[in-house]
N, C-alpha and C positions, 0 to 999 in steps of 0.2 A: 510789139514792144519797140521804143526806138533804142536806136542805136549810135554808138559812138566808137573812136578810134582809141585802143588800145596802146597806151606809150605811141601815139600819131600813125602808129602801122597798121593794129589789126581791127578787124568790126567786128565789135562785140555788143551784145544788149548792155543797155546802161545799167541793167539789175541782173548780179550772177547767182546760182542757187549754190550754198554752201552744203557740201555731204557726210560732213561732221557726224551729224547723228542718226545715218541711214544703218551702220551697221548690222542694229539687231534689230531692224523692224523686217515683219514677215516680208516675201520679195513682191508679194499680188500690193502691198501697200506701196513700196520703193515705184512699181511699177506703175501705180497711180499718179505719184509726187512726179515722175518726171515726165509720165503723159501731160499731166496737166502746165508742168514749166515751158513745156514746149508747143501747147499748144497755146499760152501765152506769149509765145515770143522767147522765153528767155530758153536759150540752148548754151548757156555757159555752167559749165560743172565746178567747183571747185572743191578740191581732194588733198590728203597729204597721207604719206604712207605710215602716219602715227594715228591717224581716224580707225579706230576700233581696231588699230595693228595690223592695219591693210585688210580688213574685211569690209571696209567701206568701199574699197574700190570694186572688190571682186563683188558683192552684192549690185554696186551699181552694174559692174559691166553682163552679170546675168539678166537684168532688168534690162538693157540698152536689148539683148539679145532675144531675152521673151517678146520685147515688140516691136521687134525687126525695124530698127530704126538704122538707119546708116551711117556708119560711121563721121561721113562728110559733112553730118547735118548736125553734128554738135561738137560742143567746142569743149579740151577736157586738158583743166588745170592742174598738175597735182605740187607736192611740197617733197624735202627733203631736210637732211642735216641733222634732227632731232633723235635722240639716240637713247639709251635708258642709263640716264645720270651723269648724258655728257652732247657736247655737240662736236658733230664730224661735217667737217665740209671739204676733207682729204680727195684728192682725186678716185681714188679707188673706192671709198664709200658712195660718192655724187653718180659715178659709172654702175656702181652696181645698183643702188639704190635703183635707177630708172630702169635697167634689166626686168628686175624685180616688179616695179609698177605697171611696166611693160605686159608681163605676165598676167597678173592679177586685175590689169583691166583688157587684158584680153583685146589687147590693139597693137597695131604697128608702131605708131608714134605718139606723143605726146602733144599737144598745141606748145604747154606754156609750164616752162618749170619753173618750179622758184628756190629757193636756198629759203629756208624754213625758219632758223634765226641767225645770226650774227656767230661765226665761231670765232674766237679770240685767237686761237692757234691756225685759221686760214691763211694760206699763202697762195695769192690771187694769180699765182704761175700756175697752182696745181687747178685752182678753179677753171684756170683761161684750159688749157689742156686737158678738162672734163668738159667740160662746153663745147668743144672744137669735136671732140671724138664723138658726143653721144647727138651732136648738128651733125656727123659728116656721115654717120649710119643710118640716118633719116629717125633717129628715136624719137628728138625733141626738134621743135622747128625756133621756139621763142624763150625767152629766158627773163629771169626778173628776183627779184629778192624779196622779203618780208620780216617788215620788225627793224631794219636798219635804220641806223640814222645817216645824215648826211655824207659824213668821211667815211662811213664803212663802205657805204656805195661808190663815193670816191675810190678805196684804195682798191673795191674788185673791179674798178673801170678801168685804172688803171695797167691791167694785163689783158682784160675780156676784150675779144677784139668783134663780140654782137653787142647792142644795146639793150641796156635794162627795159625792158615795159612798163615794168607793175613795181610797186613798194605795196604789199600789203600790212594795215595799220591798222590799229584799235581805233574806233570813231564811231561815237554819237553822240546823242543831245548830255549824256551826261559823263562822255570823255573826251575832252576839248583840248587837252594840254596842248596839242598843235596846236589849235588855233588862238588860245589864249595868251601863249607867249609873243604873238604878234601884235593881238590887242593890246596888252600890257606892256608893249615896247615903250622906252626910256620912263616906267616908273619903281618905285620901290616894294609895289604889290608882290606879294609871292608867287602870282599869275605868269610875272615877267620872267621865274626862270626859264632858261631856254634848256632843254633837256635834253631836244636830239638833232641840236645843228640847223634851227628851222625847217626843218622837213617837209611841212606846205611849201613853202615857199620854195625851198630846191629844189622839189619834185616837177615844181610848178617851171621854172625854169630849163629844166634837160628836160621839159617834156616825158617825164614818167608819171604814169597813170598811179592815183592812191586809188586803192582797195580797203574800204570798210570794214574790219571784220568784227562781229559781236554789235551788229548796229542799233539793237533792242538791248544792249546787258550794262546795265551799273556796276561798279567796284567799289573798292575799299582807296583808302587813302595810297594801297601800292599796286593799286590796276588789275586788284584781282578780283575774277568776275562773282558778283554777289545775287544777278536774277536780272529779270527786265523790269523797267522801269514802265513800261505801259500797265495805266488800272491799278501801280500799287501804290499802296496808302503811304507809302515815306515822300511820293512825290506829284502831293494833292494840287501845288502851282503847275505843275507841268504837264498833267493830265487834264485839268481844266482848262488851258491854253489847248492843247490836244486837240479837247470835245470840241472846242469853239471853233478853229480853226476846220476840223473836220466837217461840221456842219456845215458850216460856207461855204466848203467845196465839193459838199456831199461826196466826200470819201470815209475809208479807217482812220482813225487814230495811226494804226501800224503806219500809213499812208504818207500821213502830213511828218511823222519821223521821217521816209526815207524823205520825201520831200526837202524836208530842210537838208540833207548832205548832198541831193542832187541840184540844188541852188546853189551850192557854192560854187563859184567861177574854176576852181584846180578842175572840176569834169572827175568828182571821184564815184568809182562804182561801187556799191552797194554790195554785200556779199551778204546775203541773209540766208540764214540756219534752220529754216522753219523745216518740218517735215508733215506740215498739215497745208492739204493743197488749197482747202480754203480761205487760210491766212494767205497763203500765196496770194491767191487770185487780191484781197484784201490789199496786200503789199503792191502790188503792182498798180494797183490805179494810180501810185504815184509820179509816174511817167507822166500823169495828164496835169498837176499841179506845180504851178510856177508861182511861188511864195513871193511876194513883196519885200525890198529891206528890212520897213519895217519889221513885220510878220516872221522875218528870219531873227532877227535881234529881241525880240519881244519871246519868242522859244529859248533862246539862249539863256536869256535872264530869271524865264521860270524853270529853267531846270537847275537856278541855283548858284547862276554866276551873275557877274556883275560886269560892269565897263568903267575904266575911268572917268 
């Protein structure tokens, strides 16, 4: 798998595996999915302590331990702040929270935390003073947000005295809203609201890495996930674009998706959710596919969008 630099610091595989829905799968299965990521190349985990209520972690970290894999050899992201019918990102919930993940994955440290979404009530004194303490205990080594937009990262930069990594962000062929308010700059399209502060583009500038998440799922008019869009019949231009492209490069379908996000110049990583190792494998030949402009703009427009 190749590899790229993490918010310019860390190496990481350019494709990370999401563990969203490892929970309740038997663990001889868990134990397949990450045999097989790894023997891929991809050794990035991505977790949060609302994944099955933290059974995803502890499931994974049984898994990591039935196949005696070492610690050092993989790389493990998890989430915080999401709460049941509120968000905390208070010092003492962010401290404990990691404790807590600490435990359940059955490790010393964490690679890369993230702040899980946006709390309105954060005061980025008490974020800077959870970051300092659970860095100076060796819990977490890296740090990063998800779901922000541009000033919120602003206002926790402004006390965090590490740098953000990651923004992790909704992104695929058929959730573009980053991308389309750039395209739609200076017209009256409804494409051209700008929703979160250009966030391509700022990310793109402080050097923070975007993370893909949901990179196969379609939504609703308010971002809520309705299925994937690979092979289904509400989106017959886009799967035909898909097949063709895919035959050209004799890859998946799944392929020529991640493809198009790992064409784009930001370097954003792919976070895919699969827990069938043969998609994986499927997913992953897209490391060897380098889409043409065109070919990147001609996906775009059959999933539905348009260009000035």
């Amino acid at each position: 798998m190749k590899r790229m630099k993490l918010g310019n610091e860390l190496d990481v595989p350019v494709i990370g595996l999401g563990c969203m829905r490892i929970w309740d799968k038997p663990i001889s299965e868990v134990e397949r999915l990450i045999a097989t990521s790894l023997e891929l190349g991809i050794n990035f985990f991505d977790h949060a302590d609302i994944y099955g209520g933290g059974k995803s972690e502890e499931v994974f970290a049984q898994a990591l331990k039935n196949l005696k894999i070492p610690r050092d050899e993989v790389i493990i992201q998890t989430k915080c702040g999401i709460r049941s019918g509120f968000y905390d990102l208070s010092k003492e919930h962010i401290i404990t929270s990691v404790e807590k993940a600490l435990k359940r994955l059955d490790t010393d440290y964490i690679d890369i935390l993230l702040l899980h979404r946006p709390d309105t009530l954060m005061e980025p004194e008490e974020i800077a003073e959870a970051f300092s303490y659970v860095h100076s205990k060796g819990y977490v080594r890296y740090f990063g947000v998800s779901n922000f937009n541009s000033m919120q990262i602003e206002l926790v930069s402004s006390a965090v005295n590490f740098k953000l990594l990651t923004n992790q962000l909704q992104l695929s062929l058929t959730n573009t809203g980053m991308i389309d308010s750039g395209i739609f700059a200076n017209t009256k399209f409804h494409q051209s609201i700008n929703r979160d502060g250009s966030i391509l583009e700022y990310c793109r500038l402080k050097g923070i890495t975007i993370q893909a998440w949901s990179p196969f799922q379609y939504g609703n008019e308010y971002g809520n996930i309705q299925g994937v869009f690979i092979d289904n019949p509400l989106f017959p231009d886009l799967n035909a674009k898909l097949e063709y492209l895919a035959n050209k490069y004799s890859v998946s379908k799944e392929a020529i998706a991640i493809a198009w996000i790992l064409r784009h110049p930001a370097k954003i990583q792919p976070i895919v959710g699969t827990t069938n190792p043969e998609r994986l494998k499927k997913i992953a030949q897209a490391q060897d596919v380098e889409l043409t402009r065109e070919e990147w703009y001609s996906l775009y427009i059959a999933a539905g969008n348009m260009i000035p």
